[in-house]
N, C-alpha and C positions, 0 to 999 in steps of 0.2 A: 611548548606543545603539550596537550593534554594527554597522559599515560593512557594506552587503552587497556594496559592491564588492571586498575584502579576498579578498587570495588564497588563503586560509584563515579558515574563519569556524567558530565555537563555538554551537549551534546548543542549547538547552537544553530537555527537557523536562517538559510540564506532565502533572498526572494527571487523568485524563478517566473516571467510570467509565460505564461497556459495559453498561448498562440494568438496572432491577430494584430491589428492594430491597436484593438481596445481590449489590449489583453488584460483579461484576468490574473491578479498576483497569486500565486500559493507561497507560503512556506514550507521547505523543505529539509528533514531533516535526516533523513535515510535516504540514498546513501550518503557519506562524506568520507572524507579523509581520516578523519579519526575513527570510525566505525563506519562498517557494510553493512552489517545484521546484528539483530538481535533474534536470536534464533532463528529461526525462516525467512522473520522478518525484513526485506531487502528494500522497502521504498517506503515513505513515508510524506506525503502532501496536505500540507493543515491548509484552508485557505476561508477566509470572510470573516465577522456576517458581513458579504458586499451588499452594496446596491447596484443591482442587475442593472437597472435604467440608466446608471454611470459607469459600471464597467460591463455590460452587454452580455455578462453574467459566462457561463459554460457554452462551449460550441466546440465540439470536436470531432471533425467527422472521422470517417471508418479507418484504421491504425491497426496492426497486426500484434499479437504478440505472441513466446513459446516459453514455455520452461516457467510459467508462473501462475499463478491467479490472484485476481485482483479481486479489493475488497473496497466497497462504498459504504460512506458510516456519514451521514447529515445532520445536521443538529439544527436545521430551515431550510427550507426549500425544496424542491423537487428537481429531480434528474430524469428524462426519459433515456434507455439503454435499450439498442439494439445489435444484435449481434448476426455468426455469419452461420451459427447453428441453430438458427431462427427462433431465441428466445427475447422476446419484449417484456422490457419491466420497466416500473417505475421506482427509483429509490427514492423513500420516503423517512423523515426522522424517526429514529431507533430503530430502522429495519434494515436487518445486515442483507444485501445483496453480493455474493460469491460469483465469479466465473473464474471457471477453470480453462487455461489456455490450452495446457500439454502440447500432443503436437501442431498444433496450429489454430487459434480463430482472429477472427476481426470482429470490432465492435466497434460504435457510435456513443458519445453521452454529450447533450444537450439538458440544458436548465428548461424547461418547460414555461409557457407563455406566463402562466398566471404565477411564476415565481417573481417576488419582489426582493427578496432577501434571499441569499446564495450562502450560508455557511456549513464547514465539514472537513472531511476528513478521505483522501483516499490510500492505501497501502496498496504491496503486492507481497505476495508471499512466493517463496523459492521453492519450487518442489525440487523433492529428492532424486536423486537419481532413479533410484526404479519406478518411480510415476512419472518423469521428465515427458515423457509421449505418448500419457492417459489423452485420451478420446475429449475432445474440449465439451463442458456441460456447464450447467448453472442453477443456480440453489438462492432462494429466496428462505429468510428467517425473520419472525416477528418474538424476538428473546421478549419474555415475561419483564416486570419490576420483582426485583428484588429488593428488602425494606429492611432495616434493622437502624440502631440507635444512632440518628445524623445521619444515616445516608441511603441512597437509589440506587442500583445496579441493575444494569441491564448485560448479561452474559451474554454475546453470539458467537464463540468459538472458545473451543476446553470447559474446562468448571474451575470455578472459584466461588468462593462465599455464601455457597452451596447450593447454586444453581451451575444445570451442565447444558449446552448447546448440543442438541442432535447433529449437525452438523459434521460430516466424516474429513476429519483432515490425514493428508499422507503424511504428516510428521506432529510432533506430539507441539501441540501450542494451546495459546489463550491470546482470546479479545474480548474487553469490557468497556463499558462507559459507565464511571462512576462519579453519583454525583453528592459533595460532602457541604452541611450547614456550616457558616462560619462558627469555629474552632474544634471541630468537630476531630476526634482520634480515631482513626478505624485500622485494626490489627489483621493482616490479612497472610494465612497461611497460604504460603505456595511452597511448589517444589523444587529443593534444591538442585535439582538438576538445568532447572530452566534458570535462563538468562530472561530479563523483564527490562519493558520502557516505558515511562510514566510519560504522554503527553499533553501537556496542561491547556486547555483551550481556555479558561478562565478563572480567575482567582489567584491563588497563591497554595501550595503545598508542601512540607516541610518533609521528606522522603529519610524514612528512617531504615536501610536494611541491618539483618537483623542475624547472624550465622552463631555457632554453638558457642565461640568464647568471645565475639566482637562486634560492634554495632558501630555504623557508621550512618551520618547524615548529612541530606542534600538539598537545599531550596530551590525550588521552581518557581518560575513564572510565567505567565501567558506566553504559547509560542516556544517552549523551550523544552526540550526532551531529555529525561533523567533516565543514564542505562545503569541496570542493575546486575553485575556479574552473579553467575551461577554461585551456586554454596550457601546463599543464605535460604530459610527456614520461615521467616516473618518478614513482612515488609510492613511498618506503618505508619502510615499517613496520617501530618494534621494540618487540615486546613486552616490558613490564616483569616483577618478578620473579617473577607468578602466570601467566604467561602470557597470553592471550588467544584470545578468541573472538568474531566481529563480522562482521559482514554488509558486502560493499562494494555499493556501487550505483553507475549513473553513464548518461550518456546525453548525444547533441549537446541544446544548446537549444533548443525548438519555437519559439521566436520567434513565440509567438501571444498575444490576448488572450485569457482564460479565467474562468470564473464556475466557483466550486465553492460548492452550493449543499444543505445535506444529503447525500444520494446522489448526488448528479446533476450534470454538470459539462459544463459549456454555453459558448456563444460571447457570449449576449446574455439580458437578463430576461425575453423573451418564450418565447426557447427551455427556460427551468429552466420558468417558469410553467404552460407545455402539457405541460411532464413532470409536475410535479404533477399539473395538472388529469385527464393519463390516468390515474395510479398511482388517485388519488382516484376516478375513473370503476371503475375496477377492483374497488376493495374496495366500491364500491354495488352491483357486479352482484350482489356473493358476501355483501352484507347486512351487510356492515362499513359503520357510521356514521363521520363525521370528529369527533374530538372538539373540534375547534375551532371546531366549528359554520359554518363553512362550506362552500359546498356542491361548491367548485371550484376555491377560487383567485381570483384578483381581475378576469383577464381571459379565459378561456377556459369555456365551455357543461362541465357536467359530464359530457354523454355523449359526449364528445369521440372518446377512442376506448379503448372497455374490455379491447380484446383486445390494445394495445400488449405489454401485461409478462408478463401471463401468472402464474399461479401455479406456484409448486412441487408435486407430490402423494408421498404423502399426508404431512398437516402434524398435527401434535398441537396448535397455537396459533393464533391468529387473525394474518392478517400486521398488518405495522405500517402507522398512516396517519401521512401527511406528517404535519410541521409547518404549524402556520399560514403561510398567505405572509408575505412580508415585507410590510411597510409602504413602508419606502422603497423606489426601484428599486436595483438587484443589478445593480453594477459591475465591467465587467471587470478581472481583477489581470494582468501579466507581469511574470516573476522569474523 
């Protein structure tokens, strides 16, 4: 089993398909077993280039979530996004799409008719405690090109490489897509406080971090996520002989306990359970049954509170109801 204390760790992903019959595959590499986060960072979904025509592409109707926001990052195709604090967007290649859950929204994402090719990336980020129950909102970003010798960066959250994302996050991080010519070396200062994940959507990259008396290296390849522990200084990358293309990430450690629970990511079992029992409260106002047959969850009244989430408008689908609660109790992780 892989040390997660290891100043470089090889992070493998499993195939998860994204609901349906003709479901869509993502790759999944946040969370697993051997790591939860990389700094804030708690989920991680690589998936295509599909073909929509063969696997019928994104279709997700309205789903609830708390304690997170989530990040859409494209690299083809188009997403329509609706949410239940009445923002409509479309996510388009290099343009970071934000929504913040805190304490409660619902949203929809469907691939859009005139997508033929589906490829991309989605994350969620962990908010800290003291924004865990900020007001849910959402943030569109079109990050500049960034140019320099071999390579394109596109910054949409933190600064690296000396472009900065306006973008306000509650915890100190970074997201990029970089993209490097075959053989190409690019030295990149970051902060040794943050933890970083390299994930390689194409090519090959040779991951060098880099701390004050010691250097360690890692290769990547398509599909596969390279974690970088906090303390180093340099991290640099050389792309092999196809070149490369790979998303970085990175963020200090929240140094918190945390439950990620379906959507929902909480501090304690009673906090995912009351978010159940509202989503569930929810979908009875609007004549959605639970097909698990129960009425609420294990510990909280059904009519708890139906206006927490809120719905999307207008939807072509019914939203989704939770999962059954769990049986056992829902243990906090830190990683």
């Amino acid at each position: 089993m892989t040390d997660p204390n290891r100043t470089l760790q090889l992070l493998a992903p499993r195939e998860v398909p994204l609901g349906g019959l003709r479901a869509m595959t993502v790759r999944r590499t946040l969370p697993q077993r051997a790591r939860s986060f990389i700094g804030a960072w708690c989920f991680l979904d690589h998936y295509g280039p599909d073909d929509v025509s063969r696997t019928g592409g994104m279709d997700v109707p309205a789903h609830p979530h708390i304690g997170l926001q989530t990040v859409s990052w494209l690299f083809a195709g188009e997403i329509e996004h609706r949410d239940s604090a009445g923002f409509h967007a479309f996510v388009r290649p290099g343009e970071l799409n934000l929504m913040t859950a805190g304490h409660g929204i619902s949203h929809s994402e469907r691939s859009t008719d005139g997508t033929t090719v589906l490829h991309g990336a989605q994350l969620w980020i962990a908010l800290p405690k003291h924004a865990a129950n900020v007001a849910p909102t959402f943030a569109h970003y079109e990050p500049p090109l960034a140019h320099g010798p071999g390579w394109i960066a596109q910054v949409f959250l933190g600064s690296v490489l000396g472009s900065t994302s306006p973008i306000v996050t509650h915890s100190p991080l970074l997201g990029a897509e970089l993209q490097l010519v075959p053989g190409a070396v690019l030295e990149i200062d970051v902060a040794p406080a943050f933890e970083h994940g390299i994930l390689v959507d194409s090519g090959s990259v040779a991951v060098e971090r880099v701390a004050v008396a010691s250097a360690t290296t890692l290769e990547l390849v398509p599909d596969a996520l390279g974690f970088a522990a906090a303390g180093a200084s340099l991290l640099r990358l050389t792309a092999g002989e196809a070149g490369a293309r790979l998303l970085l990430i990175g963020g200090e450690p929240l140094g918190e306990q945390l439950i990620m629970w379906w959507n929902f990511l909480g501090r304690d079992h009673e906090e995912i359970m009351r978010a159940r029992a509202d989503w569930q409260a929810q979908l009875a106002a609007v004549g959605v049954s639970d097909p698990s047959g129960e009425a609420s969850g294990r510990s909280q009244p059904l009519a708890s509170a139906p206006e927490r989430f809120g719905l999307p408008h207008p939807e072509p689908a019914p939203p989704l109801p939770a999962p059954a609660a769990p049986v056992a109790r829902l243990i906090p992780r830190q990683q």
